[in-house]
C-alpha positions, 0 to 999 in steps of 0.5 A, spaced: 500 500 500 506 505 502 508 502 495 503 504 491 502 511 494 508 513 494 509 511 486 502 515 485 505 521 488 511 521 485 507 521 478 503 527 480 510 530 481 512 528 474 506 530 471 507 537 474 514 538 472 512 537 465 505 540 466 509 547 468 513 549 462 508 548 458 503 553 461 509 559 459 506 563 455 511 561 448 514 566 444 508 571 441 510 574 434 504 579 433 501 584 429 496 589 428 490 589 421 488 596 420 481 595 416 482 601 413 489 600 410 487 598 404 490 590 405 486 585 404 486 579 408 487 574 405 493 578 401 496 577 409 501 573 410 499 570 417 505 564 416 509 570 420 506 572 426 503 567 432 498 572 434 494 577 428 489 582 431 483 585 428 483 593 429 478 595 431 472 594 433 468 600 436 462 602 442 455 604 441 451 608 446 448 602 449 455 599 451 455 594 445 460 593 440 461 596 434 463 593 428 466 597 422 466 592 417 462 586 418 463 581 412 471 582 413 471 582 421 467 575 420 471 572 415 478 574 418 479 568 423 478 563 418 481 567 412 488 567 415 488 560 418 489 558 411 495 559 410 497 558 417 492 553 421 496 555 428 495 562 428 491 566 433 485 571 432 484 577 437 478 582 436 481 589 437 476 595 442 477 602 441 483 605 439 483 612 436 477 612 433 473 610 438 469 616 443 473 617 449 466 619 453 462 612 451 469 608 453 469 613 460 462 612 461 462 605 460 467 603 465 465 608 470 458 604 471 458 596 473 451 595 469 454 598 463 461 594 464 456 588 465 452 588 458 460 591 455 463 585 456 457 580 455 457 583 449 464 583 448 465 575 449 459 573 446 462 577 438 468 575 440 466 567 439 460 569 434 465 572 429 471 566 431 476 570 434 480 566 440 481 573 443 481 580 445 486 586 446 483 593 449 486 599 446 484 605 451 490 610 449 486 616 452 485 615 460 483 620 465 485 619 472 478 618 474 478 613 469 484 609 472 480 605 478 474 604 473 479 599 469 481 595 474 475 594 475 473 593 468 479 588 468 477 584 474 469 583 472 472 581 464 477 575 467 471 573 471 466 572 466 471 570 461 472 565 466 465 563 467 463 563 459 469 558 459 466 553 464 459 554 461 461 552 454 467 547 455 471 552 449 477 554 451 479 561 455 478 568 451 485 570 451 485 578 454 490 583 453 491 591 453 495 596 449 498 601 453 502 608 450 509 609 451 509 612 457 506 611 465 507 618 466 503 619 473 499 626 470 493 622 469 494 618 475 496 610 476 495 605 472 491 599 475 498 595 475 495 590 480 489 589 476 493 588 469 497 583 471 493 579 474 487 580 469 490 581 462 494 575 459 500 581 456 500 588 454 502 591 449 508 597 450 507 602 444 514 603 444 514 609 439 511 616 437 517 619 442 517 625 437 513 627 432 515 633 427 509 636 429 511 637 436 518 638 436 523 643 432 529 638 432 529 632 428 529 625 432 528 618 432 520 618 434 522 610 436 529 610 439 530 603 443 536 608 447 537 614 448 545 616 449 544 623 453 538 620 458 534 627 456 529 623 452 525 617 452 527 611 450 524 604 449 529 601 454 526 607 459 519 606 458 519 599 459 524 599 465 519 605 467 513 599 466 516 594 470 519 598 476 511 600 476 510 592 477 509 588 470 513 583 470 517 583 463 514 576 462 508 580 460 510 586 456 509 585 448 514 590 445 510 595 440 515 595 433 512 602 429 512 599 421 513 607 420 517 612 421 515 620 420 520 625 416 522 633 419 524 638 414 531 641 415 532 647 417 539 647 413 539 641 409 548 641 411 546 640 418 543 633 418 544 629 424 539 627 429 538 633 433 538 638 427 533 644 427 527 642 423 522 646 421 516 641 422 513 636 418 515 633 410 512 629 405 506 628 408 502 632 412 503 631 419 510 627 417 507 620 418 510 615 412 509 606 411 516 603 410 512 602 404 513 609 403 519 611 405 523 605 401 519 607 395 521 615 397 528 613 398 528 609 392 526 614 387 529 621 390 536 619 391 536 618 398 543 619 401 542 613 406 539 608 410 544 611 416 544 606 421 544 610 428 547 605 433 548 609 439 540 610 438 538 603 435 535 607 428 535 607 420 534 614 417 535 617 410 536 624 406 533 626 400 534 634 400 532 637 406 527 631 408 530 628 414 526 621 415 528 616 421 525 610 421 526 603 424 529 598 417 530 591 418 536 592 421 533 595 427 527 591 426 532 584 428 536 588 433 530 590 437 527 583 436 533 581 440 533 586 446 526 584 448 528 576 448 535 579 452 530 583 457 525 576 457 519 579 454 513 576 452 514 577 444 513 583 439 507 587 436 507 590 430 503 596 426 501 595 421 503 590 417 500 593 412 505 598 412 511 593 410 514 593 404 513 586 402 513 583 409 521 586 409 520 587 416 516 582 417 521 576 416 526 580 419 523 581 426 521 572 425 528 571 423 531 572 430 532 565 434 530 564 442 537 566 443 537 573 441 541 571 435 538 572 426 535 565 423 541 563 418 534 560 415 530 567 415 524 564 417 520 564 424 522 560 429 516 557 433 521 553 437 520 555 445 527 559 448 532 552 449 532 555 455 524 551 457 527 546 452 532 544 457 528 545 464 523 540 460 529 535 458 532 535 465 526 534 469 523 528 465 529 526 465 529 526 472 522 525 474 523 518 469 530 516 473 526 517 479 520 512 478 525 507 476 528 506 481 523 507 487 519 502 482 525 497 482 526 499 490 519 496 491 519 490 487 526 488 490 522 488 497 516 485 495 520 478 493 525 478 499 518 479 503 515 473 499 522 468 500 521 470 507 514 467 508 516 461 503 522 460 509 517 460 515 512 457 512 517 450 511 519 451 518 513 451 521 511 444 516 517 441 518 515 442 526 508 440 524 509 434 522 514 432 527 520 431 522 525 428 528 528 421 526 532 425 520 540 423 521 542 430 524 549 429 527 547 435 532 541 432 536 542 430 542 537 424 545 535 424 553 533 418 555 527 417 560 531 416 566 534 423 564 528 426 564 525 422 570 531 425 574 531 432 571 524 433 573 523 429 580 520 424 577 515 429 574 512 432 581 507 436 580 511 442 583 516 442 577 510 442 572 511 450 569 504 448 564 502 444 558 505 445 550 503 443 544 507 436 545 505 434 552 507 437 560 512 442 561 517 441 567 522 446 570 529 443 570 533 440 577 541 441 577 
């Protein structure tokens, strides 16, 4: 019986080492589909990404979900598992284009959070997505205790709707700006990083044309004089806050945002500009910004180390934008600082998934994929802890097992021993040979027991009277 328990235990022991790995989250290769980009989803190449999300889903006046375009939004999830069967699907809410007042007004009452997420699971299953990502890039400080809530009320749910349909759990992330500047009070830490599978860092837009009077890497993963922002701040900034690293998604910007010179001579990061170029506000796809440099005779790409970023000249144009070199370089730092993956927007702003197959052609080790295609594996770091414990799980079993055979044969050979003394005894075996018996004649016994009084007599065996001795 000890036997057996202890074989079940240590079973159980081996089926949670295994079990445990396997619930890390593996390494997430997302990106974002914009359905007012123009690409259409089934020119997607979802064979690069893990994980594509759907943007973006808006909120009517009753607190419902909103959505832009039906008839792409229900064919999304089974359009781009075509040609990736394994890929997730998630439901972006909000972003820009969504009312700040309805989304505030929602979170602030528990009624209508209540019918927001109600509704929000139920199109989500209705229109096949496996997920759903919040986008909610405005909050106020009254809005802040709100989320919690909002996050603590949507696991709940996400919880019950699992139990009751037997479907696997909604995945629930966030998107959240480059910044925890307090001005708009505290994050809901606690809250996300129990509520929210991940949340995605959008690590870009530092500095925009628009904004600023100098030219600068809008998305810098450093920054060298620590005066700016930086990816590398703005995520120890997140995790000093209390996110774990392994819940953090890197944002990569597939744009970039192009100032005009004040001198066209003095062209480096930092040069005086005058605002915006080429577009109106200065934004501009790698798309553009290749096909730009390609047909004005660009002096670059200039790879920038000090800041992690690419930028090119055309006249008095100033572009800086992140290329494939800073896409994999950056790639490579979140897998170093143990994030959870990257997020991409847009992938329509690629230029022939350029970007794409850079970003999935880092290895777990932080290294470029000589083959360039994306590596699904899990970092060789969980493969080994998952080797090393089977291995010892199984060494384990086989010795205590062998241990408890061995003890049950000695026992057996033990009762076999007892069981033929006792027969021999029963069956009075005395008249065999044995050299060593000593025979006592009856006038010996008389006289050791005086002739068998009473008073010598110490009680009755199995073979008769027994008396005490006489010296």
């Amino acid at each position: 019986m000890v036997s057996r328990i202890a074989i079940i235990i240590l079973f159980q022991v081996f089926l949670s080492l295994n079990s445990h790995p396997a619930k890390a989250q593996a390494w997430i290769k997302a990106g974002y589909w914009y359905y007012k980009s123009g690409l259409p989803v089934s020119d997607i190449n979802s064979t690069l990404y893990t994980h594509l999300i759907c943007a973006a889903a808006g909120l009517n006046s009753s607190y419902h979900l909103s959505i832009p375009s039906p008839d792409e939004f229900s064919a999304f999830t089974n359009t781009v598992i075509r040609k990736n069967p394994s890929v997730t699907t998630l439901l972006s809410i909000g972003g820009w284009d969504t009312n700040y007042l309805t989304l505030s007004a929602m979170a602030g009452d528990s009624t209508y959070r209540k019918s927001f997420i109600d509704d929000s699971i139920k199109t989500a299953r209705n229109y096949g997505f496996q997920g759903l990502d919040f986008s909610w890039l405005s909050v106020s400080l009254g809005d802040m205790e709100n989320m919690g809530a909002l996050f603590e009320e949507w696991r709940a749910a996400i919880a019950l709707e699992t139990r009751n349909s037997n479907l696997s759990a909604l995945i629930l992330t966030t998107a959240v700006q480059n910044s925890t500047d307090k001005k708009y009070g505290s994050f809901p830490i606690d809250s996300m990083g129990r509520n929210l599978d991940w949340i995605h860092v959008l690590a870009y837009d530092y500095s925009m044309p628009e904004d600023d009077n100098v030219t600068a890497a809008s998305a810098a993963l450093y920054a060298p004089d620590d005066r700016n922002v930086s990816t590398d701040s703005v995520l120890a900034a997140w995790i000093n806050e209390g996110l774990p690293a392994s819940k953090l998604v890197l944002g990569l910007p597939f744009f970039g945002y192009a100032w005009k010179l004040a001198n066209p001579n003095e062209n480096s990061i930092g040069a005086p500009a005058t605002g915006p170029a080429v577009t109106e506000a200065g934004d501009m796809s790698y798309k553009q910004i290749n096909n730009y440099s390609k047909t004005q005779g660009a002096v670059g790409p200039i790879y920038d180390s000090s800041y992690v970023v690419n930028y090119v000249i055309v006249g008095s144009d100033w572009i800086s934008y992140d290329g494939a070199d800073v896409v994999r370089n950056k790639v490579s730092y979140a897998m170093k600082k143990a994030l959870l993956g990257y997020v991409v927007w847009e992938i329509s702003q690629d230029d022939n998934w350029e970007l794409s197959q850079a970003a999935g052609g880092v290895d777990s080790a932080g290294g470029v994929d000589s083959g360039g295609g994306v590596d699904h594996k899990r970092p060789k770091s969980r493969i080994l802890i998952i080797i090393l414990t089977t291995t010892a799980a199984v060494i384990i079993l086989l010795g205590l097992a062998f241990y408890f055979i061995r003890i049950r044969i000695l026992k057996s050979k033990s009762k076999g021993t007892k069981l033929k003394v006792n027969n021999a005894a029963a069956a009075g075996d005395f008249d065999n040979n044995n050299p060593d018996m000593i025979v006592y004649s009856l006038a010996d016994i008389q006289k050791a027991t005086g002739q068998f009084i009473s008073e010598n007599k110490l009680g009755e065996g199995g073979f008769g009277p027994v008396y005490k001795v006489i010296n």
